[in-house]
N, C-alpha and C positions, 0 to 999 in steps of 0.2 A: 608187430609184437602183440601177443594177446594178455587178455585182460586175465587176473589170477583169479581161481573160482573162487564162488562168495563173496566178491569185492566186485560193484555196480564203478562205470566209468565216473573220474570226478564231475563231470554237469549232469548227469542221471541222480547222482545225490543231490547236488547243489537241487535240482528242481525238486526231489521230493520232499526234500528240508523246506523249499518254499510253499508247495502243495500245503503241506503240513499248517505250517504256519497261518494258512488262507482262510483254511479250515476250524483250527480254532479260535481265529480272530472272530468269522462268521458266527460262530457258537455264542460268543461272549456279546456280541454288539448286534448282532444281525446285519451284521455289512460286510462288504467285502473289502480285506485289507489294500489301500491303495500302495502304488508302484511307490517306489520310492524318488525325491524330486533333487536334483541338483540345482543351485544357483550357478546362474552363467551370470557374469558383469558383461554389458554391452558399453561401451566408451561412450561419451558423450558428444564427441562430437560426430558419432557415427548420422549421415544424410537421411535412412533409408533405417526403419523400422520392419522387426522381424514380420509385421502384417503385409507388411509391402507400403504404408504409410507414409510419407514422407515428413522429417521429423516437424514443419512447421503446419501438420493437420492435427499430428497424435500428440503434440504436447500442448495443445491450445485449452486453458482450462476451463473457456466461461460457454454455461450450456445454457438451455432455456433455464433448466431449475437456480441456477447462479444468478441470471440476469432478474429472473422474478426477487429473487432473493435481494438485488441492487435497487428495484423499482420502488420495493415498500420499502426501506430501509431510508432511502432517498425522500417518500413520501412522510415519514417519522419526523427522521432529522428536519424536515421544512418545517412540518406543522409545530415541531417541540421549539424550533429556535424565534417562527414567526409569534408565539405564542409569548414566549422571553422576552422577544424584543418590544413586542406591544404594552405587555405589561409595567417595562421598565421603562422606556421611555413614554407612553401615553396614556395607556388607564390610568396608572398612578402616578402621574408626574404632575408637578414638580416632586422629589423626593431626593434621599440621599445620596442616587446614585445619578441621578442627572445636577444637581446642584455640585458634588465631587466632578462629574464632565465637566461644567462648565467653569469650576475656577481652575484646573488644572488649565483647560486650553485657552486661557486669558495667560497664564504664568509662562504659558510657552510662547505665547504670541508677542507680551512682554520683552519677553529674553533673547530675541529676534537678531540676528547678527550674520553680515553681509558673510563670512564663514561657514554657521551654520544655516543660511539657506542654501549652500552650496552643497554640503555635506548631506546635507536633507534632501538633496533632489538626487544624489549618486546615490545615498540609502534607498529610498523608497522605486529606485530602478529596478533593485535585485529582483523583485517581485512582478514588475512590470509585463501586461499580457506577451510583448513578442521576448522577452527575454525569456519570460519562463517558460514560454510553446518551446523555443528556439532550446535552450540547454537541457531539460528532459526531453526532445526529441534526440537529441545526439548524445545523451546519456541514454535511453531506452535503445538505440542501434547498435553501442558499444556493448552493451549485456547482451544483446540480441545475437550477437556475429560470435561474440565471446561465448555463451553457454549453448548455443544453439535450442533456445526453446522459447517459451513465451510466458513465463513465471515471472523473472528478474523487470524485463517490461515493463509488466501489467501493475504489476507490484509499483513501481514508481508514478504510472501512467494513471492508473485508473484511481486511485485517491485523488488527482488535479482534477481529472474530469467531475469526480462525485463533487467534491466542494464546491466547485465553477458553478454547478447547476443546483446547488441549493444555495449557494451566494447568492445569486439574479434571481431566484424563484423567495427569499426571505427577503430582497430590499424593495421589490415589488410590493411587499406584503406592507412589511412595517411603514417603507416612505418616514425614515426619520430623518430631518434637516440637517444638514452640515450643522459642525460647531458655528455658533453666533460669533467669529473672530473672523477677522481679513485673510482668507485664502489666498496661498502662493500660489498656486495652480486650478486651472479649467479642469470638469470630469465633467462625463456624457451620463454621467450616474449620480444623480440628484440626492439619493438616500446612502445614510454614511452604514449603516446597520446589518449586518456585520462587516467588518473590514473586508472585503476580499482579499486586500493585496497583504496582508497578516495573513490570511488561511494559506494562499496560495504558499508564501513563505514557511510557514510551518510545515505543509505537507511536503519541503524538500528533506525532511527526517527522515520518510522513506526509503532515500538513498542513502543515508546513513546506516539505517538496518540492514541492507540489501551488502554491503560494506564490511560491515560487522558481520554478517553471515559465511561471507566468501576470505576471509583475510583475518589473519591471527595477529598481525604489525603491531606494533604499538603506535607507533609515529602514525600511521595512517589512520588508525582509529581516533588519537587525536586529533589531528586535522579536519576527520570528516564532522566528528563531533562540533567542535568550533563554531566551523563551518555551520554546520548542521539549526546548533542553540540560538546562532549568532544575528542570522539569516531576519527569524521572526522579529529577535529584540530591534534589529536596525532598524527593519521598516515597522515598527510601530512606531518608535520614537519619530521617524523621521514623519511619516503620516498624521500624527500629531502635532509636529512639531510648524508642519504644513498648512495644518486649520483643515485638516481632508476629515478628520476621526476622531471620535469623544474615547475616551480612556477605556470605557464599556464597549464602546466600536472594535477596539482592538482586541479585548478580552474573551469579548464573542467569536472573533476572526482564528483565535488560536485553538479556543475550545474545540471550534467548526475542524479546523485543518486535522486536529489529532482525530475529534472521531468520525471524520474522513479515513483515514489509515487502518485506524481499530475495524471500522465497516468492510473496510474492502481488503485487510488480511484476515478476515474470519472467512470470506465471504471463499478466495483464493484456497485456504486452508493454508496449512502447513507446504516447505517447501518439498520439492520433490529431490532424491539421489539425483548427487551431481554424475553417478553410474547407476542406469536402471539396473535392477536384479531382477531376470526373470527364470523364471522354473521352465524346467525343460524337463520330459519325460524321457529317462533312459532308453536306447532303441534296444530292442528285441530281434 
């Protein structure tokens, strides 16, 4: 059937309408108007990334420029906390804050009862090295299988690691004495300053974020939270309660744990779409 005179087939217009448009875009900007972009959603738990990547290469976020960014952040936090701790317990000590340590952990060594040495040694567990390798690694597998990336992980993972190594690199430093009270228990770690097993326990918040990020529950948010607040309070009291940690021991251990987390979700950024959105050029 033929076309009626004077009237160009419908895509002979449609392209001069776009010529058109190309043209005066070029006029106004001096550039050429780009194609236009559709989002396509890729599922998440898609294996195989449109590069050909496989998704446990293309979703891994820590690069050189990241890792520099963990080195000196790490070398900060040592110097800032090694500097605190000296201060406070030895250039100027005796002082208000070590005289507060020491009568607080007389009052608890005091109040010592076949009960709560029991209760104090399942508290101060939570935090214990193979406990807590042992349940953030089987928490870091389960987000790992579950989102198929390396976000939710790292995120729980790598604030244990930051605090672990500015723990042992500040009690190196400071070398501050256990509490002068009868210790319930042996450690291979001479220097109370800062608590590690408080930071460790603090930085399980992490997974409460990670919680709160992925899950709307009420109940569940409650619980993790608890969970979450509950974790630190236990084992200080119990670490305390132990003759292991001065009141500032512990103080220091929570402060460490949080900006542990704050360090290494700047560091991570923001999380990424639980559905990538990538642009795709219209085919021609």
């Amino acid at each position: 059937m033929g076309v009626a005179a004077g009237r160009r087939p419908f895509r002979v217009r449609a392209r001069t309408r776009r010529a058109s448009r190309d043209v005066m875009c070029r006029r106004r900007t001096g550039r050429a108007r780009l194609p236009a972009v559709h989002a396509v959603t890729t599922p998440a738990s898609a294996t195989i990334e449109p590069d050909g990547r496989p998704w446990w290469r293309s979703t891994w976020p820590l690069h050189r420029r990241e890792w520099c960014r963990l080195a000196i952040a790490l070398v900060v936090v040592v110097g800032v906390g090694a500097i605190v701790g000296l201060v406070l317990t030895d250039w100027l000590a005796p002082n208000a804050v070590t005289r507060l340590d020491l009568d607080v952990a007389r009052r608890l060594a005091r109040g010592r009862t076949p009960t709560g040495n029991d209760l104090a040694q399942w508290g101060a567990s939570v935090s214990e090295t193979p406990v807590k390798i042992a349940a953030t690694l089987v928490i870091a597998l389960v987000m790992l299988r579950r989102w198929r990336r390396w976000y939710e992980p790292l995120f729980i993972t790598l604030p244990l690691v930051f605090e672990a190594s500015a723990f042992m690199a500040m009690t190196l430093i400071v070398r501050r004495p256990r509490p002068a009270v009868h210790h319930l228990l042996g450690s291979p770690v001479a220097s109370s300053f800062p608590s590690g097993h408080v930071a460790a326990a603090t930085v399980y918040l992490a997974i409460a974020i990670v919680v709160f990020r992925h899950t709307r529950s009420l109940a569940v948010r409650v619980v993790v939270t608890i969970a979450a607040v509950g974790a630190p309070v236990v084992v200080a009291w119990a670490r305390m309660y132990q003759g292991m940690h001065n009141l500032s021991d512990v103080v220091a251990g929570v402060v460490l744990g949080l900006v542990s987390i704050v360090i290494c979700a700047r560091i991570l950024g923001p999380p990424p779409p639980t559905g990538a959105a990538r642009a795709v050029a219209p085919e021609h």
